[in-house]
PALUM-258806 format. One record per residue (C-alpha): residue in three letters; x, y, z. Coordinates in pm, whole numbers, plus 50000, padded with zeros to 5 digits. Each point is the difference from the previous one (the first is absolute). Example, Ala and Ser with C-alpha at 12.3 -4.5 7.8 and 13.67 -1.06 7.14 Angstrom:
% residues 2
{site ALA; {51230; 49550; 50780}};
{site SER; {50137; 50344; 49934}};
This chain:
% residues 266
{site UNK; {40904; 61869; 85454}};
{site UNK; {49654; 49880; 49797}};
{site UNK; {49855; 49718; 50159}};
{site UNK; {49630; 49866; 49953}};
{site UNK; {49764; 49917; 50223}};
{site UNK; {49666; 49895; 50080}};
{site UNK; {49731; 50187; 50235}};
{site UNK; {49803; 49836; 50239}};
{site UNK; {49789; 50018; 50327}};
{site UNK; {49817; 49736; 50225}};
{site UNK; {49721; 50139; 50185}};
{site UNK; {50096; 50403; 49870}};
{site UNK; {50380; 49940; 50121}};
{site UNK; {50159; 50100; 49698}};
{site UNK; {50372; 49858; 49868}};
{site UNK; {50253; 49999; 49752}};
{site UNK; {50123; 49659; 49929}};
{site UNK; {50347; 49932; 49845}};
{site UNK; {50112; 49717; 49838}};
{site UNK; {50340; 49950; 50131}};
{site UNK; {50054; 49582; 49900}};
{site UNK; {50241; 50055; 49736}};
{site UNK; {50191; 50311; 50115}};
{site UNK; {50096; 50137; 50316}};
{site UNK; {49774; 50263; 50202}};
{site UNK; {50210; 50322; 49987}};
{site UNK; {49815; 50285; 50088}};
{site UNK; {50104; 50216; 50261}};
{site UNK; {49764; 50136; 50337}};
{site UNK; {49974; 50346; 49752}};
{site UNK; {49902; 49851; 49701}};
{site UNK; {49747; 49782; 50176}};
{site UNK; {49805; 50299; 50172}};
{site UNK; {50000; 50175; 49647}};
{site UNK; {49843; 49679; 49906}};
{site UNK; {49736; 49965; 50228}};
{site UNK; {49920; 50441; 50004}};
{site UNK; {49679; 50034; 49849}};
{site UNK; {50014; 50336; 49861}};
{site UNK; {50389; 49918; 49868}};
{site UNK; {50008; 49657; 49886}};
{site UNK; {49728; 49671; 50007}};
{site UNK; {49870; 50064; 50335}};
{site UNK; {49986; 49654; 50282}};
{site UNK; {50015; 49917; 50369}};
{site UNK; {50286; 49732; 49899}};
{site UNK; {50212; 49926; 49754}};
{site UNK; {49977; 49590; 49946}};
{site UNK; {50289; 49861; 49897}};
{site UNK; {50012; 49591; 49818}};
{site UNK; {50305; 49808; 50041}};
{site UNK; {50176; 49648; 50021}};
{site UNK; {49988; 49882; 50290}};
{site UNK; {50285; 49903; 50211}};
{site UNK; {49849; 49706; 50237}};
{site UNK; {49921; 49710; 49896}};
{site UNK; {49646; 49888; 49977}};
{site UNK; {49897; 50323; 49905}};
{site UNK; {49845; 50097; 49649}};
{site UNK; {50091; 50407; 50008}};
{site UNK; {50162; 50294; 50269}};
{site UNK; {49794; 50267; 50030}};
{site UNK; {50102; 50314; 50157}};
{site UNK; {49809; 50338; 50080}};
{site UNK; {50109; 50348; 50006}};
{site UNK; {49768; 50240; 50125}};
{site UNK; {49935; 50362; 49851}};
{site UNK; {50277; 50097; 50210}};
{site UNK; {50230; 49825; 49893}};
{site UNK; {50100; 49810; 50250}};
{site UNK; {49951; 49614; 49985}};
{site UNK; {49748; 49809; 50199}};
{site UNK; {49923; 49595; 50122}};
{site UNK; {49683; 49977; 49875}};
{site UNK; {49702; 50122; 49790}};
{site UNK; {49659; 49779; 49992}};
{site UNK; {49824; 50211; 49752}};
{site UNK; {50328; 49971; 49796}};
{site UNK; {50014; 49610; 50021}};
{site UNK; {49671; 49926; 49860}};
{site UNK; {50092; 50209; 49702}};
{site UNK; {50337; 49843; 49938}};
{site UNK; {49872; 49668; 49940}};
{site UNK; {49747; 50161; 49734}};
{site UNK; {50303; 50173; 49882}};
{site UNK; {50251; 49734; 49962}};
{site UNK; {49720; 49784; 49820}};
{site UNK; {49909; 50260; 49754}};
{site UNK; {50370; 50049; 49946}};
{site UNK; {50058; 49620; 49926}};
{site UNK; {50255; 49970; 50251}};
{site UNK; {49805; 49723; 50175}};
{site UNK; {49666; 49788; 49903}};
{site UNK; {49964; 49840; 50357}};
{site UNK; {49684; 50147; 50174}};
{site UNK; {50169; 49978; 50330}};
{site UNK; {50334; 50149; 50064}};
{site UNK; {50265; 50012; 50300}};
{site UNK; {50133; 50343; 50021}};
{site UNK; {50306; 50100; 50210}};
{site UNK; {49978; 50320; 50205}};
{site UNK; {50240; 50216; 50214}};
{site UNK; {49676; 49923; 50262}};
{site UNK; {49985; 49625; 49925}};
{site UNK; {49877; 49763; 49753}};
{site UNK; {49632; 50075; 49836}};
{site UNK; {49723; 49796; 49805}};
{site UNK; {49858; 50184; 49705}};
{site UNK; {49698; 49776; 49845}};
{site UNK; {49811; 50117; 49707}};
{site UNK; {49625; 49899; 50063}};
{site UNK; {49699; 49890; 49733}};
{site UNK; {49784; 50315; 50089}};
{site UNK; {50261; 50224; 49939}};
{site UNK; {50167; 50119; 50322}};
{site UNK; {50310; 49866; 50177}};
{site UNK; {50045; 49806; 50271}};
{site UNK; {50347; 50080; 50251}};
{site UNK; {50136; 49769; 50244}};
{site UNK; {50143; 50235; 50239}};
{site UNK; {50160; 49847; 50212}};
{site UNK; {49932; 50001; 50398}};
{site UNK; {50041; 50346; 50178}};
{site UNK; {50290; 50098; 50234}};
{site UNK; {49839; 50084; 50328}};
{site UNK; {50155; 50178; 50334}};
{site UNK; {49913; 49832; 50317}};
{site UNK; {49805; 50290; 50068}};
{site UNK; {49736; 50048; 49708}};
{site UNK; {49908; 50427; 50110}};
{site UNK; {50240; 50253; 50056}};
{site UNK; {49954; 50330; 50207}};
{site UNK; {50147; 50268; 49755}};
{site UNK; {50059; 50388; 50069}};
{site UNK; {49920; 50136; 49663}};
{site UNK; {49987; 50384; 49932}};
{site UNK; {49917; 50033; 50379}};
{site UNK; {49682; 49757; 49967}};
{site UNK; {50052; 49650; 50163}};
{site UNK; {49886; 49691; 49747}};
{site UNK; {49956; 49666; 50008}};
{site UNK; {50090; 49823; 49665}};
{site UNK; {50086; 49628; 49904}};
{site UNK; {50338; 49934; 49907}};
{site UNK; {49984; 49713; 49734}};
{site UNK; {50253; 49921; 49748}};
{site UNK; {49884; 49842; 49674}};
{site UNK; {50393; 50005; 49863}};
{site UNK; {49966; 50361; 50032}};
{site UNK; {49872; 50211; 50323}};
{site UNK; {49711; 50137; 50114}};
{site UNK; {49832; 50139; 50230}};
{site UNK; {49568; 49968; 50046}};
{site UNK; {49781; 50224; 50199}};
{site UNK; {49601; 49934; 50027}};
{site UNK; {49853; 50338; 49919}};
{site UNK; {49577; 50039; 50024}};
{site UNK; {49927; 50199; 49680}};
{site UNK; {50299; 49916; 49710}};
{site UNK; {49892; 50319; 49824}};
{site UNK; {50093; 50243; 50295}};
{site UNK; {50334; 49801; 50078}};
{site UNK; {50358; 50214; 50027}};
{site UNK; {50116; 49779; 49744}};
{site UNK; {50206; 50314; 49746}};
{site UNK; {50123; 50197; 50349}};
{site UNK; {50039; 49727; 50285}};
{site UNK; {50125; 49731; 49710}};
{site UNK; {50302; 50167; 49915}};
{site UNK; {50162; 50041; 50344}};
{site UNK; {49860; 49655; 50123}};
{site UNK; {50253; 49912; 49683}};
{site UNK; {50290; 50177; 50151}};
{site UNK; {49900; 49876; 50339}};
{site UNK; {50340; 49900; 50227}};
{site UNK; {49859; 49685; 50121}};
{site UNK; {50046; 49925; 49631}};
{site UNK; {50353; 50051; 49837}};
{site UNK; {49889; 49848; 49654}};
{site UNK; {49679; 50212; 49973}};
{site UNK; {49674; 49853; 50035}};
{site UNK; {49682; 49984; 49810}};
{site UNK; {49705; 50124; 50164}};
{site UNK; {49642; 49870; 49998}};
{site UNK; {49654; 50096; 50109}};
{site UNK; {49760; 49722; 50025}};
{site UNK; {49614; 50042; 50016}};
{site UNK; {49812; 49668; 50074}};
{site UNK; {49685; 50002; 49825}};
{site UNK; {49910; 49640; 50124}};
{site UNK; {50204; 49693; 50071}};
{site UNK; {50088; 49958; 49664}};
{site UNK; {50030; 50302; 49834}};
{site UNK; {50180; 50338; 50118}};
{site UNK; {50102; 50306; 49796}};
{site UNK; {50375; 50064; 50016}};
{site UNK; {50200; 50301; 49883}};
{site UNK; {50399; 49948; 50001}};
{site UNK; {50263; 50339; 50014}};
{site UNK; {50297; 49757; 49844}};
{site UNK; {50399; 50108; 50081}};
{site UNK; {50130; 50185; 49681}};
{site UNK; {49687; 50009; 49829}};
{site UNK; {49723; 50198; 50200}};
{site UNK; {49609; 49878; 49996}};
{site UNK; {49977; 49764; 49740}};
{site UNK; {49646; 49917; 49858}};
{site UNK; {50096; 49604; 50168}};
{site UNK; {50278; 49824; 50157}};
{site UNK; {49998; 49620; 49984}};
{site UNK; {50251; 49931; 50315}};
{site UNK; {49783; 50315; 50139}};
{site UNK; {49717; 49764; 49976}};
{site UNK; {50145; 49680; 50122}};
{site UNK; {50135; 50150; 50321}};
{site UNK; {49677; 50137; 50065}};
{site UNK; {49779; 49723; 49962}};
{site UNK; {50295; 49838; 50254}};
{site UNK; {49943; 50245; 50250}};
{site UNK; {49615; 49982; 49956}};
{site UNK; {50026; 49632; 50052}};
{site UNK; {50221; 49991; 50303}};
{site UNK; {49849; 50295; 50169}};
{site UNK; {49628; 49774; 49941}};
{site UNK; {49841; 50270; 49783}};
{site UNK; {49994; 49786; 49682}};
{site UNK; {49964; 49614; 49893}};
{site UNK; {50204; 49898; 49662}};
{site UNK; {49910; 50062; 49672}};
{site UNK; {49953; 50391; 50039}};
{site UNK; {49907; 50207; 49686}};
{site UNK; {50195; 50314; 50024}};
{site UNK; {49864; 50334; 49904}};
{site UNK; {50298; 50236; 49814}};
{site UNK; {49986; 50301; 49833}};
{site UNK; {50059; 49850; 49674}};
{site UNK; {49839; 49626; 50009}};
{site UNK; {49922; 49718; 50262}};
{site UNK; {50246; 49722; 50113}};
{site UNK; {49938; 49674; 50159}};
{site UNK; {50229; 49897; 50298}};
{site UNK; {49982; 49639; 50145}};
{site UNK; {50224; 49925; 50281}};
{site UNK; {49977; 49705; 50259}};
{site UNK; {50140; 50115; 50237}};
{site UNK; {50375; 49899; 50160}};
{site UNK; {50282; 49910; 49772}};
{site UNK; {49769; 49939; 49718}};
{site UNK; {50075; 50206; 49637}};
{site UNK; {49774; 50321; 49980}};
{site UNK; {49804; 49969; 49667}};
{site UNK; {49899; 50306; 49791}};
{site UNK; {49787; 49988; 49690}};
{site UNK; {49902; 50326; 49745}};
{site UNK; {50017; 50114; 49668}};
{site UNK; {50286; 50104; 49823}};
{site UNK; {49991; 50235; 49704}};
{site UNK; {50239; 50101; 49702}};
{site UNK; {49934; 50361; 49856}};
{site UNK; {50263; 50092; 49754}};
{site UNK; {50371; 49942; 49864}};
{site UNK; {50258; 50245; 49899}};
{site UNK; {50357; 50095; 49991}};
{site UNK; {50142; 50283; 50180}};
{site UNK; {50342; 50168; 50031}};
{site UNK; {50147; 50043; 50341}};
């Protein structure tokens, strides 16, 4: 099968986005890994995937597979650079778009300096905010937040020294979560910055992770560390969270790039 594509990354979070409005989106859990491998075919932490939507209301459905290929709720990262893409595309000329998600409806605005603006949506919260979790025989305390996807946020002094590539992957196998989880480490720098790294379910370390950053500017907020906006430090670029706290939408705002476009047989 030949299909073309565009890459794309927000923030160093790199995807392949498909245009799937006028044809059905066929490729199988195989073909999609072979797609994201990036010594065997383009090389991305999700495949993005455009199509009609099915609600009404809505402009698009967008739906994310990760480098596994296994198919998520939700990518922030991903949603800044779908608007860019569907408006380079010419599928849409409105600025602000309602996008349909397996995790809930998003808010993709294209902004006059540039970046993009996401609505969100509010987070899912337990009644407890911090688990106790035994994890490779250390006990941790993380913040369980869902964003449309799950994660889970542990304050760590020094981001640099964190267990992020050997405690990350078995937090993401962790019981207590049947799904997977994605798992954070969150340095506050001040009350309105932090540096964040993010070990994301089916993808490994990413260079950013959008929800990532939403659930931990959450936790940061409801554990007192941190007062909305906070600038957030990644490995590839800096995000803005705002978030008012209670059942108000989480608001995320960076840039979103385009790199190249090809076709590829898979």
């Amino acid at each position: 099968m030949r299909i073309s594509f565009t890459k794309m990354h927000g923030a160093g979070n790199d995807f392949v986005v498909i245009d799937s409005t006028n044809e059905k989106f066929a490729l199988s859990k195989d073909q999609i890994k072979r797609l994201a491998d990036r010594h065997l075919g383009v090389g991305a932490d999700q495949i993005l995937v455009v199509e009609r939507p099915q609600g009404r209301g809505m402009d698009f459905r967008y739906r994310i597979f990760n480098a596994d290929g296994g198919e998520v709720e939700q990518c922030g990262n991903g949603a800044r650079c779908f608007v860019k893409f569907v408006h380079q595309k010419g599928l849409t000329t409105k600025r602000e778009i309602r996008v349909e998600t397996l995790g809930g409806p998003i808010v993709p605005r294209l902004e006059a300096d540039g970046e993009v603006s996401v609505e969100m949506g509010p987070p899912a919260l337990k009644e407890a905010l911090v688990e106790r979790l035994s994890v490779g025989g250390t006990s941790v305390e993380a913040a369980i937040v869902s964003m449309g996807n799950p994660h889970a946020v542990q304050i760590v002094a020094d981001i640099e020294s964190a267990p992020v590539t050997t405690q990350g992957p078995l937090l993401e196998h962790h019981p207590r979560f049947p799904g997977r989880v994605n798992a954070g480490y969150l340095q506050v720098l001040d009350r309105h910055r932090i540096a964040l790294r993010v070990w994301e379910r089916g993808a490994g370390e990413t260079l950013s992770c959008g929800t990532g950053a939403c659930a931990a500017v959450v936790s940061g907020i409801l554990r007192g560390l941190l007062d909305s906006p906070v600038r957030v430090a990644t490995r590839g670029a800096a995000l803005t969270i705002s978030w008012a706290g209670g059942d108000n939408a989480v608001w995320m705002k960076g840039p979103a790039q385009t790199v190249f476009e090809g076709t590829i047989e898979v």
